[in-house]
C-alpha positions, -999 to +999 in steps of 0.1 A: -328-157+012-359-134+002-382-137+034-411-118+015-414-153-006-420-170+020-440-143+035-461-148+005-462-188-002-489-186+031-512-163+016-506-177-019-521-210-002-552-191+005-560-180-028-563-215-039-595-231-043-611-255-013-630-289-017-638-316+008-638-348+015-664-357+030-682-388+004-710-391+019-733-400-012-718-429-024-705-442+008-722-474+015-743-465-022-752-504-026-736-522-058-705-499-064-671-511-066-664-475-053-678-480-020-649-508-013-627-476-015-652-460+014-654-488+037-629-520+026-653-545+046-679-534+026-699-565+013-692-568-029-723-578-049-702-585-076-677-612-093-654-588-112-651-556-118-630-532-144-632-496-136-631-472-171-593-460-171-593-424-158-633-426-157-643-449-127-638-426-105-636-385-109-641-370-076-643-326-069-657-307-043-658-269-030-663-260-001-650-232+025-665-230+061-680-196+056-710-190+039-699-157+025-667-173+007-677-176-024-663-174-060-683-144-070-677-127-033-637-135-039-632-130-075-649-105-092-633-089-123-649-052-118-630-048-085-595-036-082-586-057-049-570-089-051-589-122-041-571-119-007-580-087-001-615-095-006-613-128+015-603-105+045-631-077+042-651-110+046-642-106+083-639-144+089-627-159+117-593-177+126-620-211+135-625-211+100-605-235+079-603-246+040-602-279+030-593-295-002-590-332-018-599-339-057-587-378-072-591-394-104-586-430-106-562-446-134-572-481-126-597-497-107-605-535-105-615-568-084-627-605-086-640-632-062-615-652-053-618-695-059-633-689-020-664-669-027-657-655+007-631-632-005-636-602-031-598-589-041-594-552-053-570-535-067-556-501-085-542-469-090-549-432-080-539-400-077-552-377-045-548-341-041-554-323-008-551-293+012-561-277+048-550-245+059-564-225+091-575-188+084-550-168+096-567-139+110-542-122+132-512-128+109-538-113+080-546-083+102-507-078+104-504-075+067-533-055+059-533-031+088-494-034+100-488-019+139-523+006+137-553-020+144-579+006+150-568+027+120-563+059+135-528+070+122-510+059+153-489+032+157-503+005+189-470-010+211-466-041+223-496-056+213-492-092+200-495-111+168-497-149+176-482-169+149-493-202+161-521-198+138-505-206+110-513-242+101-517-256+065-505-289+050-513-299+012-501-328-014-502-344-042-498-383-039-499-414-063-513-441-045-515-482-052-535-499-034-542-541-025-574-549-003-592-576+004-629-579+015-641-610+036-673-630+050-669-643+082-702-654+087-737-640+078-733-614+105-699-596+094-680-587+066-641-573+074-619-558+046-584-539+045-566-523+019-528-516+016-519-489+002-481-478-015-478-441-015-454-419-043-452-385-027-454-357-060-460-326-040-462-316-003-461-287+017-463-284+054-467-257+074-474-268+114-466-265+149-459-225+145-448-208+176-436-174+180-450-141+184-445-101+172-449-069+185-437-038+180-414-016+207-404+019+209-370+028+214-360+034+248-325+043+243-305+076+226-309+062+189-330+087+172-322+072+140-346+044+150-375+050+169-390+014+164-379-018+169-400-047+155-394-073+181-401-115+172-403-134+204-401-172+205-398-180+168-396-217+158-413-218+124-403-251+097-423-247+064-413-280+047-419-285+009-411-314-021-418-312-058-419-273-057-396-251-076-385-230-047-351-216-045-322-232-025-305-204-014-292-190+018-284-156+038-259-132+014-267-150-017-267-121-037-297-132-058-322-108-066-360-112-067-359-117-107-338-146-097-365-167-083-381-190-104-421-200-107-432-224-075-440-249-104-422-250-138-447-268-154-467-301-148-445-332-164-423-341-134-452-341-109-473-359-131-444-387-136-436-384-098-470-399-091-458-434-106-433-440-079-404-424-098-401-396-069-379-411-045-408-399-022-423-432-009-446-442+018-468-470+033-510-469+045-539-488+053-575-485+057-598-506+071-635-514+078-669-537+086-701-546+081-723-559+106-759-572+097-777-574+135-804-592+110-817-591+076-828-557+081-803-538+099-768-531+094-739-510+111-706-507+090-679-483+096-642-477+083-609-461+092-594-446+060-558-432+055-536-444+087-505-436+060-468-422+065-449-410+038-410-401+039-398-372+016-366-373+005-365-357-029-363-317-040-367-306-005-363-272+002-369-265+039-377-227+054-363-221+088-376-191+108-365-205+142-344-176+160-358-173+198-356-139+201-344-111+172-355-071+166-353-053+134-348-018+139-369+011+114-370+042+112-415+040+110-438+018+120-456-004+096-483+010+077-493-006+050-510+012+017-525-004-010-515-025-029-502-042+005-481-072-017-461-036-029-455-024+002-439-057+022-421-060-011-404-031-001-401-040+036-388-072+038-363-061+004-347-032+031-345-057+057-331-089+032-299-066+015-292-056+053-293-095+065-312-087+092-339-117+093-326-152+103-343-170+075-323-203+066-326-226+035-321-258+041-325-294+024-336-318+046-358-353+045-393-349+065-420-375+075-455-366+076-488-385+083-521-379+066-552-369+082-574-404+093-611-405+082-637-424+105-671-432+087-702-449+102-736-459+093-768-473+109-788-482+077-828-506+083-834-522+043-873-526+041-893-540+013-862-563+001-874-589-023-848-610-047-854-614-083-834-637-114-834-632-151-820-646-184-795-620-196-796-629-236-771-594-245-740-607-220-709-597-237-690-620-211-711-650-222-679-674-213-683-666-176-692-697-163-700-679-127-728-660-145-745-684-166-761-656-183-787-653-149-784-623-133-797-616-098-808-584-086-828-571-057-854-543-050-855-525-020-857-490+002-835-486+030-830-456+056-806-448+076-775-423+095-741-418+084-716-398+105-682-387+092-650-376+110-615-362+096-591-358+119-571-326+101-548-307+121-555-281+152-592-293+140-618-316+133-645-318+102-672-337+109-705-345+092-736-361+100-762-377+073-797-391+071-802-410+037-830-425+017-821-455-005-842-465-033-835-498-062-860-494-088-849-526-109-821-540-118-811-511-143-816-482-116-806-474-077-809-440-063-798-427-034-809-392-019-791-371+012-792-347+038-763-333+053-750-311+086-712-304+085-690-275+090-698-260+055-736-264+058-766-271+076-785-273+044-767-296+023-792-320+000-773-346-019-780-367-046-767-401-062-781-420-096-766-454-105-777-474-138-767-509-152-773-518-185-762-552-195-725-551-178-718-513-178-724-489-150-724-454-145-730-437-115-734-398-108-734-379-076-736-342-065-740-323-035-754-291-021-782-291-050-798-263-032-769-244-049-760-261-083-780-238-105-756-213-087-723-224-080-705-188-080-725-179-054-724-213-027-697-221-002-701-258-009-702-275-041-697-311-058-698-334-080-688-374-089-687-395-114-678-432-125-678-457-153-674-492-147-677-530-163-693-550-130-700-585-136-726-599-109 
């Protein structure tokens, strides 16, 4: 087993690029079927829907908790230093945290059923996602090795805490069946089903353990040092990846190991259930109307468990207590991959770290998402016209009348993920406007743990039957997006039928 892979699959998580989850522009955006994804008891204004294949929904965002990591500050192609190198001189803190989730939607649609009471949805999509803690103490041992303070000497037992190390990601395939109803004129409830494919996962959690380095107390002079690892009980767990099955004494060299992903087709086909990675979810949600002004909805997203059971490969650092003896202490020199290469190669052909390989099935959960609002809808008048250019003209629910409203509305949004060792949160004032039936806007400011600063904005039009809806975030930085911390932007295309 090559322990400088693994080594370097942590930091190789790192270099990947963050986005966030928190949808806080077109949750509760009146008229979407998107926002039935947001809350599930969110009250439909339509009779059917048909989300554009692979356009009704296509969802990114960047973001990284410091302001200071940003593409140009990571990656710039004059300097000589990798983008992990320059993530570190950014001096961040191990509270910061990256956070990722992109999803495109394959299908996308709903109808009212014969009781008008209940809206049906249904569909297909895929979700990528990542968190990941930053490391800082485990990053300080690989850039700086046992001399901290940089003075040519090496520092004894002072302590690297691995428990730091905390990262999860996946790729998932999910099918979803939910169902939004009116109670009364006061509440609206909904809840979605949801069958999960698992296509790629890693997970990284629970770390213990801790390092330091000793001097040699005894009559070996040929080892001066001993590199001590206290209380190890490390699991990284991954599916889908091309990592290598291969244990202690293998023989294999490091031109032996093949790329973590060998191209793109299984994954993509493993997102259709063909995976042998399954698992089950739900989300749920309501809308309250206190009266015809005021509303409070809210939703619990992603209560889900997924089993994987398919092209596992399972790393197991979990030795209490072991000591490596050497002849230095570590010092790293640039370029620091180069040097550990070195190290942990010594180490590997001498079989001195307790690194197993082993293929084993795994449950994991998914982080939960709370929203809420607190929206007042002023100004709301109700307006009917002949619609002479219906292409659905045998809809017998439509009648060729449509019905539209115009109205402002305010209100607060708050928004919870529950990832591990952490929690990102946001907190939202909105402005709401509907021109006419053809136009609805919808305007933000955000506070989260990317931003103070964060102005959103979200366009829907309707012409005839066909909707398209645009949002972004952080406009403060969209003329600029090598230089911002936070970036996104959404879009759909849909058929809605009122």
């Amino acid at each position: 087993m090559c322990p400088k892979r693994i080594f370097f699959f942590w930091f190789f998580l790192l270099s990947l690029p963050s986005i966030a989850q928190n949808n806080q522009v077109l949750y509760d955006f009146d008229g979407l079927p998107q926002t039935l994804m947001l809350n599930p008891g969110a009250v439909p204004k339509m009779n059917k829907h048909f989300g554009v294949p692979l356009l009704s929904n296509v969802y990114f965002q960047l973001g990284a908790t410091d302001p200071e990591a940003t593409y140009n500050n990571l990656i710039n192609d004059n300097d000589e230093d990798s983008e992990l190198k320059n993530l570190y001189d950014l001096n961040l803190s191990n509270s910061d945290f990256f956070v990722a989730n992109a999803q495109v939607e394959f299908l996308n649609m709903g109808f009212r059923l014969k009781n008008p009471d209940n809206y049906l949805s249904f569909g297909m999509y895929a979700d990528a996602s990542m968190f990941g803690k930053y490391p800082k103490n485990s990053l300080d041992l690989f850039f700086l090795g046992d001399d901290k303070n940089e003075d040519g000497q090496s520092e004894l037992n002072k302590r690297t805490d691995f428990s730091e190390l905390n990262s999860v990601g996946e790729l998932v395939g999910v099918f979803h069946v939910g169902i939004s109803k009116t109670i009364n004129e006061r509440w609206q409830i909904g809840a979605r089903l949801k069958l999960l494919s698992g296509s790629l996962n890693y997970t990284v959690e629970n770390v213990k353990g801790n390092y330091l380095l000793a001097g040699n107390t005894g009559n070996d002079v040929d080892y001066p040092y001993f590199h001590n690892f206290q209380d190890m009980d490390v699991f990284i767990r991954t599916s889908g990846f091309t990592l290598p099955d291969l244990y202690p004494g293998s023989g294999l060299t490091l031109g032996d190991y093949p790329p973590l992903l060998d191209g793109w087709n299984e994954p993509l086909s493993d997102l259709f259930f063909m995976s042998g990675n399954f698992g089950i979810g739900i989300d749920l949600g309501i809308t309250h109307h206190f009266d015809e002004n005021l509303t409070l909805t809210a939703s619990l997203l992603d209560l889900d468990y997924l089993k994987y059971s398919k092209s596992n490969v399972t790393y197991t650092f979990s030795e209490e207590n072991f000591e490596l003896p050497d002849e230095d202490f570590w010092n790293p020199v640039p370029p620091e991959e180069d040097y550990w290469d070195d190290v942990f190669e010594g180490f590997d052909e001498d079989q001195l770290i307790p690194i197993e390989t082993l293929k084993t099935e795994y449950n994991t959960g998914r982080a939960p998402k709370l929203y809420t609002s607190l929206k007042y809808r002023n100004n709301s008048k109700s307006y009917r016209f002949k619609n002479d250019h219906s292409v659905f003209r045998n809809v017998r629910s439509m009648a060729n009348v449509v019905s539209y409203e115009i109205y402002d509305e305010f209100g607060f949004q708050t928004y919870t993920e529950f990832l591990p060792t952490t929690v990102q949160w946001g907190a939202t004032i909105f402005y709401a406007r509907a021109f006419n039936p053809y136009l609805t806007t919808k305007i933000t400011y955000t506070a989260d743990n990317f931003s103070y600063t964060n102005i959103g904005f979200g366009l829907s039009t309707q012409v005839s039957y066909f909707n398209l809806f645009i949002a972004a975030d952080n406009l403060i930085g969209i003329f600029s997006p090598k230089d911002s911390n936070y970036q996104s932007v959404q879009l759909g295309m849909n058929i809605i039928i009122p």
